[in-house]
Gaussian input, Z-matrix of N, CA and C with variables (Angstrom, degrees):
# hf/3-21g

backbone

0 1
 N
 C     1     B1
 C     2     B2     1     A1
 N     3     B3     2     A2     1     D1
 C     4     B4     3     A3     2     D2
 C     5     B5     4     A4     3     D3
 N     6     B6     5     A5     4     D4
 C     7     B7     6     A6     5     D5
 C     8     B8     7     A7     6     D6
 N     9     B9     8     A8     7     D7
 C    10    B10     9     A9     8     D8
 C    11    B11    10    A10     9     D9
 N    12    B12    11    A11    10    D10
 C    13    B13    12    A12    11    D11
 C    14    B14    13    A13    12    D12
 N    15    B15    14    A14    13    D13
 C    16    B16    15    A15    14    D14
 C    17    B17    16    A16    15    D15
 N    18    B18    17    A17    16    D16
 C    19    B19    18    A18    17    D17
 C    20    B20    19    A19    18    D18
 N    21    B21    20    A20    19    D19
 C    22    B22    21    A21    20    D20
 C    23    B23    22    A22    21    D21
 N    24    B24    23    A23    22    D22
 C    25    B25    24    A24    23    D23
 C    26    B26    25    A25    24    D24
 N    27    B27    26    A26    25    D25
 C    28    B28    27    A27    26    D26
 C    29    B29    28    A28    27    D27
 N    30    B30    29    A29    28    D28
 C    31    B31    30    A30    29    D29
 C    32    B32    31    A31    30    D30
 N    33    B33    32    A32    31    D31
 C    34    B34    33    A33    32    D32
 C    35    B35    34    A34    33    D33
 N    36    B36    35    A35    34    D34
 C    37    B37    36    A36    35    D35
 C    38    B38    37    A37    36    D36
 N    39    B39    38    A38    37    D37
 C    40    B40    39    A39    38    D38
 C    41    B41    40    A40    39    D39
 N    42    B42    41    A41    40    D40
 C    43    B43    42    A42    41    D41
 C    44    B44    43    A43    42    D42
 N    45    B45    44    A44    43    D43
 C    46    B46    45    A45    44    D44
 C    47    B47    46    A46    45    D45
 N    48    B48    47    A47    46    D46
 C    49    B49    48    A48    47    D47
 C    50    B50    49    A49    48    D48
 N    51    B51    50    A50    49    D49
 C    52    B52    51    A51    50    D50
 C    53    B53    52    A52    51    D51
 N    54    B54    53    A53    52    D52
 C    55    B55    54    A54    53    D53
 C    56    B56    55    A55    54    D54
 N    57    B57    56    A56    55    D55
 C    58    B58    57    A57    56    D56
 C    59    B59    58    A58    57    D57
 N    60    B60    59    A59    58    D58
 C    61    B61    60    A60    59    D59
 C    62    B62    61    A61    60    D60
 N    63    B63    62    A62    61    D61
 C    64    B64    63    A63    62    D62
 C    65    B65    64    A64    63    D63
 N    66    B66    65    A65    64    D64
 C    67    B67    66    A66    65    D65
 C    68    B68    67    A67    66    D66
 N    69    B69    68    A68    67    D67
 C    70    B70    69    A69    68    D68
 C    71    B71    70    A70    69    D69
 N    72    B72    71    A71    70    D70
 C    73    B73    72    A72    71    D71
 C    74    B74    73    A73    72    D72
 N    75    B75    74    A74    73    D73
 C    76    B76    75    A75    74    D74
 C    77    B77    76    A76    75    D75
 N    78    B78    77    A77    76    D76
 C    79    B79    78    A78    77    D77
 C    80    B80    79    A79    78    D78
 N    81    B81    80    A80    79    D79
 C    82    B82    81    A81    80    D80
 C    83    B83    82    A82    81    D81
 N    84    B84    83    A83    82    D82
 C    85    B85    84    A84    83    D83
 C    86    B86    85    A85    84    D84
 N    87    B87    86    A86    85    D85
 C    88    B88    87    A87    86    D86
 C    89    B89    88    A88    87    D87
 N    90    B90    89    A89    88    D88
 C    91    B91    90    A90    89    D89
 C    92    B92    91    A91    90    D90
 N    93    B93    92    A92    91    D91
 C    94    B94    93    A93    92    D92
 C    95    B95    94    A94    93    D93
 N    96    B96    95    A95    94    D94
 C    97    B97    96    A96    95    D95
 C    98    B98    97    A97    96    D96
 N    99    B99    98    A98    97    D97
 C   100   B100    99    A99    98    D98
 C   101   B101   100   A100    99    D99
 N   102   B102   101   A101   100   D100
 C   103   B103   102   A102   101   D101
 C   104   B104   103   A103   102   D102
 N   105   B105   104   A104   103   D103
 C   106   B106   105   A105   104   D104
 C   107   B107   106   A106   105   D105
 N   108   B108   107   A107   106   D106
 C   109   B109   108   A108   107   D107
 C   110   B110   109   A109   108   D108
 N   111   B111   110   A110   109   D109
 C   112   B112   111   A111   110   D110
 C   113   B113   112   A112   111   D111
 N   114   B114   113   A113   112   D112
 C   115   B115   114   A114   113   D113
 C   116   B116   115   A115   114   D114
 N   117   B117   116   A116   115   D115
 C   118   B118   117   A117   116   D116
 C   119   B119   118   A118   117   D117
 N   120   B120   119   A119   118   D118
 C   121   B121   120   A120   119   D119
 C   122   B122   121   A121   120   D120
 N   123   B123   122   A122   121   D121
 C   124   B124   123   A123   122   D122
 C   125   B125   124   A124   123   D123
 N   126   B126   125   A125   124   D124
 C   127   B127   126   A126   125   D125
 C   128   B128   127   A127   126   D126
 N   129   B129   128   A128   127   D127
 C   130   B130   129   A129   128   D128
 C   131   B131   130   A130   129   D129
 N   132   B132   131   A131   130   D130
 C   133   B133   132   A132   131   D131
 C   134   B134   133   A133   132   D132
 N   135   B135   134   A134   133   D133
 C   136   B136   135   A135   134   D134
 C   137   B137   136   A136   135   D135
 N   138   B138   137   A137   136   D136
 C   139   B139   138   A138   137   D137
 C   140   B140   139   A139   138   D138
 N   141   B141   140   A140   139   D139
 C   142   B142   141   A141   140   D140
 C   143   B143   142   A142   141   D141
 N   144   B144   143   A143   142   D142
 C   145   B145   144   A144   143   D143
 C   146   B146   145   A145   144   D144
 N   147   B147   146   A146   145   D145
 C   148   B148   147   A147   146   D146
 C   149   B149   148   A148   147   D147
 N   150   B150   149   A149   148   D148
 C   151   B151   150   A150   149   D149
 C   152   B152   151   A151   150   D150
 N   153   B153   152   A152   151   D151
 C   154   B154   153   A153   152   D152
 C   155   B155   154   A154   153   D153
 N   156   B156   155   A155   154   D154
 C   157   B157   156   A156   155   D155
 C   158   B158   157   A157   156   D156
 N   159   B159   158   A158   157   D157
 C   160   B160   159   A159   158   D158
 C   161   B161   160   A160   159   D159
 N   162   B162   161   A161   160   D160
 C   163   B163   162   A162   161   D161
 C   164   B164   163   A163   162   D162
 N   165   B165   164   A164   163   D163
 C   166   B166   165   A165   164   D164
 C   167   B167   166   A166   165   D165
 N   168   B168   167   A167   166   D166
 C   169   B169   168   A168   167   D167
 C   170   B170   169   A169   168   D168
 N   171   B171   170   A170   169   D169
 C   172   B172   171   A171   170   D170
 C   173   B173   172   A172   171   D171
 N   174   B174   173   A173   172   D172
 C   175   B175   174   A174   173   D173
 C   176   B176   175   A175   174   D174
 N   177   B177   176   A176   175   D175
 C   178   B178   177   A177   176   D176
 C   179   B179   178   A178   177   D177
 N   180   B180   179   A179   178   D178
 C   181   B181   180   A180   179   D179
 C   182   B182   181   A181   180   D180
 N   183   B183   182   A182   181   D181
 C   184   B184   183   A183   182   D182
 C   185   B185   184   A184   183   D183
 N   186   B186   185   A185   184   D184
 C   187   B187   186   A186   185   D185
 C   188   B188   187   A187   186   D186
 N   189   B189   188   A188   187   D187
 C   190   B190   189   A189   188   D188
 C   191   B191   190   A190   189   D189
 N   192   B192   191   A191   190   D190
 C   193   B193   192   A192   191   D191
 C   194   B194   193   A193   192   D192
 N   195   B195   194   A194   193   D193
 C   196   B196   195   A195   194   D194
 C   197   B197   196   A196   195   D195
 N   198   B198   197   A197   196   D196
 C   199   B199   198   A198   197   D197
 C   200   B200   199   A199   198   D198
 N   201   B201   200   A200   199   D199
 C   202   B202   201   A201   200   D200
 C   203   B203   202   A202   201   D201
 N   204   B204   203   A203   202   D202
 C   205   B205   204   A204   203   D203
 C   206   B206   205   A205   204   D204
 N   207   B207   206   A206   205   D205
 C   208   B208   207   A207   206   D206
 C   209   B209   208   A208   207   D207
 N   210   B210   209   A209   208   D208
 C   211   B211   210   A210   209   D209
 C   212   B212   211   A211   210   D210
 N   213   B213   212   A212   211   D211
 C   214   B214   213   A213   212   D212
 C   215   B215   214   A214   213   D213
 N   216   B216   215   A215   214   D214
 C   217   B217   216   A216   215   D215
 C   218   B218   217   A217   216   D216
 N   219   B219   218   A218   217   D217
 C   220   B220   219   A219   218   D218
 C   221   B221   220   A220   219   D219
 N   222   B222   221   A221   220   D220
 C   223   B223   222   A222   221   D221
 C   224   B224   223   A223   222   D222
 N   225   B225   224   A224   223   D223
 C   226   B226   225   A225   224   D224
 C   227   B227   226   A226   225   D225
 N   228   B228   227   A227   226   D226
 C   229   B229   228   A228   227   D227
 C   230   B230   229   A229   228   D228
 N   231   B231   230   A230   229   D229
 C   232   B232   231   A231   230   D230
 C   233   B233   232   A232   231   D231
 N   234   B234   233   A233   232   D232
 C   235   B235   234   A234   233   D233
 C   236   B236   235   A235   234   D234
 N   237   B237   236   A236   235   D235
 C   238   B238   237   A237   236   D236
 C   239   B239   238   A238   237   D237
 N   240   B240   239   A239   238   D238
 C   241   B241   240   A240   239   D239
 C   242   B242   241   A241   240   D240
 N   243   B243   242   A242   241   D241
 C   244   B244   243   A243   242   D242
 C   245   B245   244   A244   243   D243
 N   246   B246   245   A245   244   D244
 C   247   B247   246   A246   245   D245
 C   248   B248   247   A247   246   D246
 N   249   B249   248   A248   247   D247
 C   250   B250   249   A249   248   D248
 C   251   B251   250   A250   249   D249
 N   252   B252   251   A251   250   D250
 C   253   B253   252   A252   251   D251
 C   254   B254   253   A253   252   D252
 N   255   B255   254   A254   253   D253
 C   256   B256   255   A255   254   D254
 C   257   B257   256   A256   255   D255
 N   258   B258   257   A257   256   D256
 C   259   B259   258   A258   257   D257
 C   260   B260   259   A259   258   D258
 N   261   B261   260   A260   259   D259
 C   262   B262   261   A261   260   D260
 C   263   B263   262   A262   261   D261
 N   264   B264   263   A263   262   D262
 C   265   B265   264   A264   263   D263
 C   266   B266   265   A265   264   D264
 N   267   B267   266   A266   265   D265
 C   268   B268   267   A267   266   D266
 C   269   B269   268   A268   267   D267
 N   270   B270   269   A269   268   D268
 C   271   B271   270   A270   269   D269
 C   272   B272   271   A271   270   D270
 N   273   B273   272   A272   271   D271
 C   274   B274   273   A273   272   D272
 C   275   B275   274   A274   273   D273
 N   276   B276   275   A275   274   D274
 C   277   B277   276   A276   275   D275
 C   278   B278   277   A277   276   D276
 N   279   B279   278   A278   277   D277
 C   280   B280   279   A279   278   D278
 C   281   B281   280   A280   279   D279
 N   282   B282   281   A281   280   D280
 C   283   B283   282   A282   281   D281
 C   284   B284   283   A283   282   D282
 N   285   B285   284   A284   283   D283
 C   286   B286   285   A285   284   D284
 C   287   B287   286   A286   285   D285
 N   288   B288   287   A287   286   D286
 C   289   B289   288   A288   287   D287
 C   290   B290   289   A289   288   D288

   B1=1.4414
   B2=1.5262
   B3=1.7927
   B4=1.2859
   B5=1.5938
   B6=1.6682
   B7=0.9056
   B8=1.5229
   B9=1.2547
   B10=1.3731
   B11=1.3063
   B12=1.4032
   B13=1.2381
   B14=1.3967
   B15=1.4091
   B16=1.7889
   B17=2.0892
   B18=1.1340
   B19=1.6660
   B20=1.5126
   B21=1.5143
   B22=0.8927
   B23=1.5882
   B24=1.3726
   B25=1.3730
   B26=1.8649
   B27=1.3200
   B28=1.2653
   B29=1.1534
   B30=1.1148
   B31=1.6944
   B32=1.7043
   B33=1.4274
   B34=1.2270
   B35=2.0267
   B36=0.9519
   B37=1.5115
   B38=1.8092
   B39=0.9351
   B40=1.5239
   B41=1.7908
   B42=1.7159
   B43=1.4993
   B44=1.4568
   B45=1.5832
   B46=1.6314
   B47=1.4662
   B48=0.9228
   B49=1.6005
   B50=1.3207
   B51=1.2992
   B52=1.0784
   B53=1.7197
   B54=1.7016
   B55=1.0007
   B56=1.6019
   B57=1.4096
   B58=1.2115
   B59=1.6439
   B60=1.4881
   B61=1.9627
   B62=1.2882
   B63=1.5115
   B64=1.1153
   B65=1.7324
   B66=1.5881
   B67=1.5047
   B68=1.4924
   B69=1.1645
   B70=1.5628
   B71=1.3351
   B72=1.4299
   B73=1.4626
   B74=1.8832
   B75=1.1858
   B76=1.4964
   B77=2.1470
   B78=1.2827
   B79=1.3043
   B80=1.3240
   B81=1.3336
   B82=1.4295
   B83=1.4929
   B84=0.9782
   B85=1.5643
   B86=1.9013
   B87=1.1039
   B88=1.8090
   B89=1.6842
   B90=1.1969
   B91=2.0121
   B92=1.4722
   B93=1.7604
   B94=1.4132
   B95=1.7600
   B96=1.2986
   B97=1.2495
   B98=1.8675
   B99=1.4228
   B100=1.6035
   B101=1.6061
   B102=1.2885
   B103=1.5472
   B104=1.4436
   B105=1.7526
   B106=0.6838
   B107=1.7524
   B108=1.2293
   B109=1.2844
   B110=1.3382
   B111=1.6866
   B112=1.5369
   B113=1.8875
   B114=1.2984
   B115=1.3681
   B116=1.5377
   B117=1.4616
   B118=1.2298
   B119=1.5950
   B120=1.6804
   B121=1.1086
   B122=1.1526
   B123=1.4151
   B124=1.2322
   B125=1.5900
   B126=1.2099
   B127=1.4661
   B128=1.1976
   B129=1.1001
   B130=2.5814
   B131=0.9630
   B132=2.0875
   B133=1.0049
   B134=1.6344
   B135=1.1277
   B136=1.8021
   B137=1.8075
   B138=1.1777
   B139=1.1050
   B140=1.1940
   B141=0.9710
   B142=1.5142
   B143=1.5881
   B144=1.5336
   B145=1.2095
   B146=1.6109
   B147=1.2362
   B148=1.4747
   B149=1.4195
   B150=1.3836
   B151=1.1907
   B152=1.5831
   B153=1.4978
   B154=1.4081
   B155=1.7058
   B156=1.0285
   B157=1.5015
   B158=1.9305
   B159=1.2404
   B160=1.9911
   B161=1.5197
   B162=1.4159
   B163=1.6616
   B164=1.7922
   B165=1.2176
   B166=1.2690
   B167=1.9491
   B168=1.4852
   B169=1.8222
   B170=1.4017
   B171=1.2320
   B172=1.7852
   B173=1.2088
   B174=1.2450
   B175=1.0239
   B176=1.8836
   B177=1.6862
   B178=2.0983
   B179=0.8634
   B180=1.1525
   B181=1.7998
   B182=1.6578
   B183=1.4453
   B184=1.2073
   B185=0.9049
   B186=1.3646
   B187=1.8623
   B188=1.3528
   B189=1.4497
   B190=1.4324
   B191=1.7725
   B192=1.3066
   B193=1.5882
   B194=1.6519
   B195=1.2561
   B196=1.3715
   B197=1.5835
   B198=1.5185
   B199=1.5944
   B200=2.1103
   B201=1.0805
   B202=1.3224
   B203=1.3851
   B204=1.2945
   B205=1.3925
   B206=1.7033
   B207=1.2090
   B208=1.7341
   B209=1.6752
   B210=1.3620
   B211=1.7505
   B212=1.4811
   B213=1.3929
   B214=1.7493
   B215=1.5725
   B216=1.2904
   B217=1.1774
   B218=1.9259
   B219=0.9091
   B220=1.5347
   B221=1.3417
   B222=1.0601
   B223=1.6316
   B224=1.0943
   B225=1.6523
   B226=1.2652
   B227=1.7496
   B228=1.3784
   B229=1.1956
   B230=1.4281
   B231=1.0044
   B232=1.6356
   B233=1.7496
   B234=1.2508
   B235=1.1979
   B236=1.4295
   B237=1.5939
   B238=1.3177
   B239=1.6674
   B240=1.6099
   B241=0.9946
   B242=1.7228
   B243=1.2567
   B244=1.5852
   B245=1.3883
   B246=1.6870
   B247=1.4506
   B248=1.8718
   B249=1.5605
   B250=1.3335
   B251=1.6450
   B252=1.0549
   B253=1.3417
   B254=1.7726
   B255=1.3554
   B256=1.7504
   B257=1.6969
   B258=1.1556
   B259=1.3820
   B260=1.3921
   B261=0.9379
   B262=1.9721
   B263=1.5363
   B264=1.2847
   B265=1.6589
   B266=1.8980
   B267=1.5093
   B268=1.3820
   B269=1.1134
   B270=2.0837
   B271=1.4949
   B272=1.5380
   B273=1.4168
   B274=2.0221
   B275=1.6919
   B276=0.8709
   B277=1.3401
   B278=0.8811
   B279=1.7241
   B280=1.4420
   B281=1.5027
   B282=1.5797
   B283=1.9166
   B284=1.5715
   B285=1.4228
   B286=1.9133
   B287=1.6335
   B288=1.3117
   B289=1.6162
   B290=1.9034
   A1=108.85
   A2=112.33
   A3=101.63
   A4=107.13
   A5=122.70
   A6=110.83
   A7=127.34
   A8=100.64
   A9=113.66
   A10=146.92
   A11=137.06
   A12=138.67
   A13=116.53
   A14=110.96
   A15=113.37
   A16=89.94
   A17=93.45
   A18=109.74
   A19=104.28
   A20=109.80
   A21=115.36
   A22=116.04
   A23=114.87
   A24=124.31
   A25=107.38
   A26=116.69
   A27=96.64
   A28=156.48
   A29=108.27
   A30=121.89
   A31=109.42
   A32=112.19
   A33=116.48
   A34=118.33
   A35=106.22
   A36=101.25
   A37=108.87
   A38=105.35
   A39=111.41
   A40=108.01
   A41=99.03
   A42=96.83
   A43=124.58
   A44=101.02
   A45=115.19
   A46=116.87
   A47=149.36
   A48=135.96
   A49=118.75
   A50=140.70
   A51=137.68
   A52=129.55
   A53=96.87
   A54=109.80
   A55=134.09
   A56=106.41
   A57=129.86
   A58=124.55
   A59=86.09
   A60=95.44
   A61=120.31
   A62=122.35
   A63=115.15
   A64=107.35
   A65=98.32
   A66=104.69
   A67=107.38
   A68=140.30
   A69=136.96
   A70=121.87
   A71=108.76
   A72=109.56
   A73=121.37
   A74=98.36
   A75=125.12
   A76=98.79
   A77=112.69
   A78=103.68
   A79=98.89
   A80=115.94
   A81=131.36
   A82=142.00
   A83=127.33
   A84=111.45
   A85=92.58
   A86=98.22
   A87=105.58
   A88=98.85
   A89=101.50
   A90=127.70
   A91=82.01
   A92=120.57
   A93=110.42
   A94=84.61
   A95=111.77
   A96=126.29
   A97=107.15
   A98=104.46
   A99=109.80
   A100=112.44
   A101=113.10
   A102=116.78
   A103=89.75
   A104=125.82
   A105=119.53
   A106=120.42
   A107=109.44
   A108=119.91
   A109=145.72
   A110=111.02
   A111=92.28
   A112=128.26
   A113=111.40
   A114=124.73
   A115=100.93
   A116=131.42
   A117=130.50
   A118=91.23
   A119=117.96
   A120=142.50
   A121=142.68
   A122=130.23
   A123=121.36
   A124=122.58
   A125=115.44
   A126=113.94
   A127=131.70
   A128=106.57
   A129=109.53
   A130=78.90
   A131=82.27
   A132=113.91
   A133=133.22
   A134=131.88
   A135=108.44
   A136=88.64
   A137=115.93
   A138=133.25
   A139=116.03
   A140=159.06
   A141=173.10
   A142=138.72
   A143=139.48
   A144=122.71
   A145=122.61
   A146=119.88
   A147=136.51
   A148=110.13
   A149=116.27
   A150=146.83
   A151=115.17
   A152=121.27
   A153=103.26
   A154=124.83
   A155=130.91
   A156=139.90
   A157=93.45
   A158=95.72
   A159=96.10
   A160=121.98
   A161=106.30
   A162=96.72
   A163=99.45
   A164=113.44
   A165=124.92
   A166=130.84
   A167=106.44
   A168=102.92
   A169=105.89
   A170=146.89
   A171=151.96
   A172=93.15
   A173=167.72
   A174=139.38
   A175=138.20
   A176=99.28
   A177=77.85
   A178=128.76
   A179=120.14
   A180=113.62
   A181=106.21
   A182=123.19
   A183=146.67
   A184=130.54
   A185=137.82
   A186=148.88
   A187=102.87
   A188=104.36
   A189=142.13
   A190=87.81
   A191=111.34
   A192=104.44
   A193=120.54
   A194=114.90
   A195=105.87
   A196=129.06
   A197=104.54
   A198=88.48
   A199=107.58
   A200=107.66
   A201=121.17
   A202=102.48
   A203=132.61
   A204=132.44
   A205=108.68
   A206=91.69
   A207=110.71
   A208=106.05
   A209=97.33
   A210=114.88
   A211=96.81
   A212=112.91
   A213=118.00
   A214=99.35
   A215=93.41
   A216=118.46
   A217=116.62
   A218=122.32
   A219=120.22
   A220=123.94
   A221=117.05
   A222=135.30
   A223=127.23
   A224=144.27
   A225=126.06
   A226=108.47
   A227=98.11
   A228=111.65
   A229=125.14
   A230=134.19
   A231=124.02
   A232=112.16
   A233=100.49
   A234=96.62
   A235=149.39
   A236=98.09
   A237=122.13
   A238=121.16
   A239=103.74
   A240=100.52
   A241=140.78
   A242=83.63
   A243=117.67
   A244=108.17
   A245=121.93
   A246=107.02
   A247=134.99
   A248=95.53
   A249=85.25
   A250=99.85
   A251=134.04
   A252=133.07
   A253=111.22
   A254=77.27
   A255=106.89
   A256=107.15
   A257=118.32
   A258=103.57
   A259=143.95
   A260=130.25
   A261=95.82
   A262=106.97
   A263=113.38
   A264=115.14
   A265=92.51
   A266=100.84
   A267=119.48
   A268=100.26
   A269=99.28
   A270=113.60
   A271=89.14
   A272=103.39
   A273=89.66
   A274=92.30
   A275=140.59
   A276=139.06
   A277=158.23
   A278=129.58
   A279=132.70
   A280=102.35
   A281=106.41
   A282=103.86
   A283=107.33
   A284=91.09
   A285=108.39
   A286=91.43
   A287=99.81
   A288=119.60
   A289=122.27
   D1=134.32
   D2=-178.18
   D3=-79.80
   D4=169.04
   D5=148.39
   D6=-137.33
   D7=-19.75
   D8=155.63
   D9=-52.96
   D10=101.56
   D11=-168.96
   D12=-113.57
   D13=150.18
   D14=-156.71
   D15=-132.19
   D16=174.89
   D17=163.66
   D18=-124.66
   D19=144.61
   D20=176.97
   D21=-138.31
   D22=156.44
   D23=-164.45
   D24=-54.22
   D25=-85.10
   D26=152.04
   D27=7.10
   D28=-30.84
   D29=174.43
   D30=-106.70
   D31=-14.09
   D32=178.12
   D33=-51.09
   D34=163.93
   D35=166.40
   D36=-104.84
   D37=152.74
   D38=-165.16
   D39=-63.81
   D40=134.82
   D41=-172.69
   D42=98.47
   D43=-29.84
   D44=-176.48
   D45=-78.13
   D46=104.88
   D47=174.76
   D48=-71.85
   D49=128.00
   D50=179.73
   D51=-16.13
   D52=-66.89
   D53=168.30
   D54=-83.94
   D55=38.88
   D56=158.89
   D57=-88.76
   D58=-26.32
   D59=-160.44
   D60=-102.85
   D61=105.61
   D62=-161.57
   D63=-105.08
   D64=-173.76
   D65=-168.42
   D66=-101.37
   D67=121.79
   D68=156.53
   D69=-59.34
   D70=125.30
   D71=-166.91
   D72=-41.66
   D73=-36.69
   D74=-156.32
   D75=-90.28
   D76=10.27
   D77=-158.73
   D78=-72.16
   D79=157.08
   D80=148.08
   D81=-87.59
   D82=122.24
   D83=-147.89
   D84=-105.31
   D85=166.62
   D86=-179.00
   D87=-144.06
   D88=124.24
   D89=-178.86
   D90=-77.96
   D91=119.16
   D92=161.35
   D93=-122.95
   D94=152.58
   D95=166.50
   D96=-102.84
   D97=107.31
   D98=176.17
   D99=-78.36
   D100=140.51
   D101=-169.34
   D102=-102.91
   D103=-47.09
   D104=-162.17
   D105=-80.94
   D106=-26.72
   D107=165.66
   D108=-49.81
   D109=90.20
   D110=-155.81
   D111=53.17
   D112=31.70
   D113=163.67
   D114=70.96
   D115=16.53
   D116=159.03
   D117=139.61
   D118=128.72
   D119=145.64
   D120=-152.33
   D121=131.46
   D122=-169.97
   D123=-77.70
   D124=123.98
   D125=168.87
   D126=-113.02
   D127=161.85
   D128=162.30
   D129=-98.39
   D130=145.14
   D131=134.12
   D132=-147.96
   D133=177.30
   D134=-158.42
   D135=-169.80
   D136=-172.44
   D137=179.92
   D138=-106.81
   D139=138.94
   D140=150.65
   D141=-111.42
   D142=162.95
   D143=157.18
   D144=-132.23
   D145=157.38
   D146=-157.67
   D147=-114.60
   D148=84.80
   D149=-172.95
   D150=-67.36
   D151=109.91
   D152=-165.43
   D153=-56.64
   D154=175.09
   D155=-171.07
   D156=-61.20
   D157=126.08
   D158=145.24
   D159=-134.52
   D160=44.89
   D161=171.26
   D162=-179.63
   D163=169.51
   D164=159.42
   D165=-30.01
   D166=84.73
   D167=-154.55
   D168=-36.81
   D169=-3.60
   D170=-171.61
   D171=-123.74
   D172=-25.70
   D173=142.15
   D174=-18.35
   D175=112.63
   D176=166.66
   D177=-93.55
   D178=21.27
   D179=174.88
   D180=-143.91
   D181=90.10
   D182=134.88
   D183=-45.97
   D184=130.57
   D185=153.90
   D186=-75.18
   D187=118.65
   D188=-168.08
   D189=-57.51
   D190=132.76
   D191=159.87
   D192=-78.69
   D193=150.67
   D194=162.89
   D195=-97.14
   D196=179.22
   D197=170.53
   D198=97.00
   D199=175.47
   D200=-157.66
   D201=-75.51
   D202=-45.04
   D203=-165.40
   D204=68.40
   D205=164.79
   D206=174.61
   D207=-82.51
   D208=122.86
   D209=160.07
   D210=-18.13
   D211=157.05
   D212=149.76
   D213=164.78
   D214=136.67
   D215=-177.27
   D216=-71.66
   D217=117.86
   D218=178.72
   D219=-99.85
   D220=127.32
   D221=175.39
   D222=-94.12
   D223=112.34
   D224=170.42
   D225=-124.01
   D226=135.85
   D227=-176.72
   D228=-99.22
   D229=137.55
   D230=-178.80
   D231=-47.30
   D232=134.70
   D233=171.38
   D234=-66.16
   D235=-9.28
   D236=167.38
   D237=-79.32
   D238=-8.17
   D239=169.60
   D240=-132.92
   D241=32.11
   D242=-176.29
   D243=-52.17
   D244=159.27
   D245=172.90
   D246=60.20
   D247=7.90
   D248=-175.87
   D249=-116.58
   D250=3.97
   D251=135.83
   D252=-22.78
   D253=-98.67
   D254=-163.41
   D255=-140.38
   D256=155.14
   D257=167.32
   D258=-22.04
   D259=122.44
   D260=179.71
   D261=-162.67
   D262=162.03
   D263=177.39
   D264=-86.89
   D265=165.16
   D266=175.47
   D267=-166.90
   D268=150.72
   D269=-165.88
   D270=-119.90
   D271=156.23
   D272=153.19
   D273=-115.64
   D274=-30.68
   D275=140.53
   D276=5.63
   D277=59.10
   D278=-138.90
   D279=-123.59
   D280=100.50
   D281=167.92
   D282=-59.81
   D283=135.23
   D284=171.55
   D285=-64.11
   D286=168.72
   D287=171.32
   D288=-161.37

């Protein structure tokens, strides 16, 4: 059984960088089972927002933005099955907000 779930680039909305998009404490998550995904996978998914940039994108230590952020939809994919799209960056890594 998997249990690990990652984000992946791919699933991003255009413009968004990964590590822009954080998690709301209060989210609700939704079990979707993908048919099309890799011939069936289950994913989350929930609502989130995409907080503009405040620092150097390679930097590890950023000042949290404040404020509402942009809508965006979040995807998490099993971690076993990351990367098999197309190339891509992935976080397992989700700042609260």
């Amino acid at each position: 059984m998997n249990r690990g779930y990652c984000r992946e680039s791919p699933d991003r909305p255009a413009g968004v960088d990964l590590h822009q998009v954080r998690l709301p404490r209060d989210a609700r998550w939704k079990l979707r089972h993908d048919r099309e995904l890799l011939r069936g996978v289950t994913v989350l998914e929930t609502e989130a927002a995409a907080m503009p940039a405040t620092g150097p994108p390679n930097g590890l230590y950023r000042k949290a933005a404040s404020g509402a952020g942009q809508h965006v939809a979040l995807r998490l994919v099993p971690y076993y099955a990351w990367s098999n799209r197309s190339q891509s960056q992935m976080t397992v890594w989700i700042p609260l907000h």
